[in-house]
N, C-alpha and C positions, 0 to 999 in steps of 0.2 A: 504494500500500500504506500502510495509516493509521501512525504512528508509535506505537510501545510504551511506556505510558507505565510507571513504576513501580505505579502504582494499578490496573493490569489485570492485574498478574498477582496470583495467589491466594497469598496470606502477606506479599506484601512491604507498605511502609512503615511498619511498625512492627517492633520491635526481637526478633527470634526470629520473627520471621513465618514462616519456613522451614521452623522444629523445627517449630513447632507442627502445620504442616499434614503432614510425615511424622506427627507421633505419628497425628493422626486416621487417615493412610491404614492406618497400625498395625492402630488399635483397628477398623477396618472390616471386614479382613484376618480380624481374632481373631474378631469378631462371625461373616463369612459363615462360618467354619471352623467356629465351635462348633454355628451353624445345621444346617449340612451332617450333622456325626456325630450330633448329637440326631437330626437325619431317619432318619439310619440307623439308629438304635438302635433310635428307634419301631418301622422297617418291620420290622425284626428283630422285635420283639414282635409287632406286629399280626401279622405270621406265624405266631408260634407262636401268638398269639390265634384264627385262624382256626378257623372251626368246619368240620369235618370234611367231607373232599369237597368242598372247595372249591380244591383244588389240585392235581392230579389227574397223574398217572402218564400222560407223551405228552402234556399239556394244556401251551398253553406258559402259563410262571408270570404271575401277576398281579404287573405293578410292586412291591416290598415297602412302598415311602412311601405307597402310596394306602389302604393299611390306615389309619396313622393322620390322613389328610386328607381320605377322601372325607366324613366327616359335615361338613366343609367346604363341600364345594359341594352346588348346589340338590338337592332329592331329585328323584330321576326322576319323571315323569310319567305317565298313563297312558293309551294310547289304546288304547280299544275296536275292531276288525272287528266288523261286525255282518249277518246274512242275516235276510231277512223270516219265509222257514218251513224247517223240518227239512232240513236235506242229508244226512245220513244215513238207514239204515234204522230206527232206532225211536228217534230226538232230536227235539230239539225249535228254535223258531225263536229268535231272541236275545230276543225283547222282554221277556218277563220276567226275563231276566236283568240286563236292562240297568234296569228298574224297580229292583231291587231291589239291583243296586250301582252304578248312576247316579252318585250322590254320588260314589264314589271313580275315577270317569271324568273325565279332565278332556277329552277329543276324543271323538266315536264317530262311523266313519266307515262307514255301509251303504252298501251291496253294491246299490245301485237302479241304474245306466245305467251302458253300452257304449257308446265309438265305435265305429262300421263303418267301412269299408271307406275313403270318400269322406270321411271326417270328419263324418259325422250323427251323429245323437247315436239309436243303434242299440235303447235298449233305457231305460226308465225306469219302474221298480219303486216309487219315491219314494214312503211312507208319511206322511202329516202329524200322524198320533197319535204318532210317531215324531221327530218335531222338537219339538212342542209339552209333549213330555216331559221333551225337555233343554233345551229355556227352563226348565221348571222347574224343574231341576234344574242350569243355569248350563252345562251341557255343552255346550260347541263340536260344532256340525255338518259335517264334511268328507264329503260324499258321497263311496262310493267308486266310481270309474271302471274297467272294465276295458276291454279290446280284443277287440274282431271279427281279427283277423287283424292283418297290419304294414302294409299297401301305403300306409295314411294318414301314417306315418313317410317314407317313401322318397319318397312325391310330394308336391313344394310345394304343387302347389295346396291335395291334400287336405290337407295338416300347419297348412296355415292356416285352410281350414273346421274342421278339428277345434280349432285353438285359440278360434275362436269360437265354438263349440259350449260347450267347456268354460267359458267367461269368462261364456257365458245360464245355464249350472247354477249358477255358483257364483253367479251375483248374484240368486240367489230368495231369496226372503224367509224368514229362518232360519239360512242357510247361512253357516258363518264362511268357506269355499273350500272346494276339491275336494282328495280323493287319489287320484292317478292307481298302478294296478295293474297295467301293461303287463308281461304275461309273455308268453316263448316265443317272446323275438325275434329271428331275423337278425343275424347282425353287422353285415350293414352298414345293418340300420336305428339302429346307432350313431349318428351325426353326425344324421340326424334326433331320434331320439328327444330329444338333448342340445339343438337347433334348438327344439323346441316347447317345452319344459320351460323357456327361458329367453325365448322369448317370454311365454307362459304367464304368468311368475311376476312380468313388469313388468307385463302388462295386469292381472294379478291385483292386485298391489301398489299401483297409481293406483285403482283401487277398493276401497281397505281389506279385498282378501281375503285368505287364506295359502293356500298352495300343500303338499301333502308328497307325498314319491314313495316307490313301493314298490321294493326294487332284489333281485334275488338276492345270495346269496353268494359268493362266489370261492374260496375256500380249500375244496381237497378236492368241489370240482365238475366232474363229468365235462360234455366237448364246449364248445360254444358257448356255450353260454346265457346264461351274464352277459356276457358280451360285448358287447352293447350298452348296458353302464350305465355311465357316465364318472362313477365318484363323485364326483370332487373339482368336476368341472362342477356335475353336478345339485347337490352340497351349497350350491352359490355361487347355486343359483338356487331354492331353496325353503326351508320352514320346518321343516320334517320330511325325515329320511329312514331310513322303515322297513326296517330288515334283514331278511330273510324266513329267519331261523335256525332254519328245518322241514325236510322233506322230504331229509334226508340219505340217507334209506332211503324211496321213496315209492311209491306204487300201482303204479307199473308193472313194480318190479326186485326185487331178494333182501330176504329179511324183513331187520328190522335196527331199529336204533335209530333214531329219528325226527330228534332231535336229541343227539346226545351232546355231552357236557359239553364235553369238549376240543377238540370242533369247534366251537360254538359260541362257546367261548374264542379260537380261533385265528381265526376270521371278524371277534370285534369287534376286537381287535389289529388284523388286518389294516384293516377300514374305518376307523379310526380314525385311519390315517396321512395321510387322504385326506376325511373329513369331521371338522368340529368336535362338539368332544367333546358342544355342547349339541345340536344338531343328531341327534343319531344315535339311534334308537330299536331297542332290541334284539327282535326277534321272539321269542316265546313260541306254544308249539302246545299248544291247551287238546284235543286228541285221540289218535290212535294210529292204527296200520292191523293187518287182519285178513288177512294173507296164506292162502291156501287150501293154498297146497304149501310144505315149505319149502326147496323151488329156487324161490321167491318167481312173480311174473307179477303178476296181474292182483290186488289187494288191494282188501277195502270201506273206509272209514271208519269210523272208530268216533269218537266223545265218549269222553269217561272216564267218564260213569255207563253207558253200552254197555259197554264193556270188562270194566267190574267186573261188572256184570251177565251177561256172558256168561262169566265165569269163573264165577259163580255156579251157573249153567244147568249149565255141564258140573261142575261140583264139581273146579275144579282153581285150585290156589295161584295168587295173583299173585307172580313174585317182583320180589327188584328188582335190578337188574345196576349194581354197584359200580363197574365200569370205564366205562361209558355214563352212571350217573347215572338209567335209565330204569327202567318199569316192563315187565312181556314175563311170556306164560304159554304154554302148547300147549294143544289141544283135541283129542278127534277127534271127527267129524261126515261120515258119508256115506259109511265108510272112507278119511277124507282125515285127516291130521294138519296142521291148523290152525297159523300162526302170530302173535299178535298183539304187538306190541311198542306204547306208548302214556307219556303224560307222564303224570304223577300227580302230587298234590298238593305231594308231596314233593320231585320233578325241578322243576316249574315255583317250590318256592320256591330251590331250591337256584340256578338263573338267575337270577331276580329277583334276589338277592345280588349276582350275580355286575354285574350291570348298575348296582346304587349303588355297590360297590369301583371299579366302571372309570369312576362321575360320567357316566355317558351321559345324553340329553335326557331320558328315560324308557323304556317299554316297549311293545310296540305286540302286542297280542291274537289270535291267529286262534281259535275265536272267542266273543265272549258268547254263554254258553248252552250249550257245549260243557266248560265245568268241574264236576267233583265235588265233594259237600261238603269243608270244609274247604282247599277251591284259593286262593280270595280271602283269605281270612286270613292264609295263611300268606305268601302272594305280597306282600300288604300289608304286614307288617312285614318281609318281607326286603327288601323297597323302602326301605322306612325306615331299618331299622337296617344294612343292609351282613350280616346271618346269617342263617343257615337254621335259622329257630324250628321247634317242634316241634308236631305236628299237636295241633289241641282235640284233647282228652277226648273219646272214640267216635266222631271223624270217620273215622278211616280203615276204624275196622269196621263203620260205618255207608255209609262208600263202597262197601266191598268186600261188603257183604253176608255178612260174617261166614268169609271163605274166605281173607281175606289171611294166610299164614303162608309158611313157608317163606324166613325172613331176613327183615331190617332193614324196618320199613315201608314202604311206596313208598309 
């Protein structure tokens, strides 16, 4: 054990060496204190600063200090979902929308190729007007991947052909890597799914590519389903990891709100315990669904210029539901009363917000092409500033086609 000498320890050989080093721990003492209630004080204000609806009754609260910190950390980012042609009944494909807000994309990830079964590479849609638009435009290309079924998860051998499947797409020429969109898994293709993704994202990583994963939600999700996404794994092994904060109410079950506020609030709280904060990308649904009855079943899709437009058709208000944050109207059609529930300009900037107050990686799109006038604007500056700005001038009666009344704009 070395000998102690006078000289090693902090204050001594000189005359009050002692006092002085209490005073500092004093003044350090005073320092963190005064720190600490100025934080508080902010968050107290940045609360009351809050612009409305952004705090919401059943919603759990946003942190009070990231009011005044989040224009601190980096703004969120933006990644694009992208499809080739119309998935709805009367939309349209992404590409012109991604021409014409390219610029404000900083990923765009299409919807081109599936694994099957055996880990083949199932299905490839892959567009090159399509890539050579976001060279031009400096936008990262992550193909998006979905899944043929799970049985490539559960068996090794197939979990390793598909990981070589995946490391041939991303190393084409164009592609910054892949994002993998595995829904509707098995529990126990957990431990797989966690096995590929962290292969994956070393083979990916020795070739200068990025990796990001789609995950469901956990909070207020019926059955299994997330079940197979080990956040804290997958965040440790990719660059991205998109929230899918849609589908609360989806095509197959009771009409409802698509995403409400305070679930999608209580979703990114929850992943956030379990990925890093830059890491996390909050889902936004640039649509709605058109339920037929409303003991709900079987639902179309709609975009938000569908939506409005079919409020149009039948002459009936869009409103917008204060406690959800969404937009929703009724119809009737066939002697059936209709029920459509959908995000609006309004809903998607009020999340955006909600995504720079929580400092998340950015926001991740389903999908370009699928927004109404007035959606990117307003989505933009709540990305920026942390509030929910107020629609241009004629956007929303030019969304709605002149029928939006009945309460607050949606």
């Amino acid at each position: 054990m070395p000998v102690r000498h006078d000289r090693d320890v902090p204050g001594a050989g000189y005359p009050g060496g002692d006092a002085v080093q209490r005073s500092w721990v004093r003044s350090g003492a005073y320092l963190v204190t005064i720190v600490f209630f100025g934080l508080a004080l902010l968050g107290v204000a940045g609360r009351a600063a809050a612009p409305p609806g952004t705090h919401r009754e059943g919603a759990v609260a946003t942190a009070g200090y990231m009011y005044p910190l989040y224009l601190l950390l980096p703004r969120p980012r933006v990644t694009g979902f992208y499809e080739n042609t119309a998935s709805t009944p009367g939309g349209v494909g992404s590409y012109h929308s991604f021409v014409v807000h390219g610029r404000t994309v900083n990923v765009v990830a299409p919807r081109w190729y599936a694994i099957g079964p055996a880990g083949n590479v199932a299905r490839d849609m892959s567009d090159g007007a399509v890539t050579l638009a976001a060279m031009r435009d400096h936008v990262a290309v992550m193909p998006l991947v979905t899944n043929l079924g799970s049985n490539f998860l559960t068996s090794p051998g197939a979990r390793a052909a598909a990981v070589r499947s995946l490391v041939r797409i991303a190393s084409k020429s164009g592609y910054r890597g892949v994002y993998l969109d595995f829904e509707l898994l098995p529990a126990n293709a957990r431990p797989g799914m966690t096995a590929l993704v962290q292969e994956l994202h070393l083979r990916l990583h020795a070739a200068g590519r990025q990796l990001g994963v789609a995950v469901f939600p956990k909070v207020g999700l019926q059955g299994t389903l997330a079940d197979a996404y080990n956040y804290a794994a997958l965040a440790k092994s990719s660059d991205q990891v998109a929230l899918m904060t849609y589908d609360h109410h989806y095509d197959g079950g009771a009409p409802g709100p698509v995403a409400p506020f305070a679930w999608v609030d209580a979703n990114v709280l929850y992943a956030l315990r379990y990925v890093p904060r830059g890491h996390l990308y909050m889902g936004l649904a640039f649509y709605g669904y058109d339920w037929g009855s409303p003991s709900g079943g079987s639902a179309t899709t709609l975009s938000q210029p569908e939506a409005y437009a079919l409020a149009k058709a039948h002459g009936v208000p869009v409103q917008y539901d204060p406690a959800s944050g969404e937009g929703h109207f009724t119809y009737q059609a066939a002697g059936s009363t209709h029920v459509v529930w959908f995000e609006t300009p309004r809903s998607i900037a009020e999340k955006s917000s909600l995504a720079r107050r929580y400092g998340v990686g950015g926001v991740a799109i389903w999908r370009l092409g699928f927004e109404a006038p007035g959606t990117w604007t307003t989505m933009m500056k709540a990305v920026k500033t942390g509030r929910t700005p107020p629609l241009p001038t004629g956007a929303q009666m030019a969304a709605s086609g002149g029928v939006l009344t009945g309460g607050p704009a949606a």
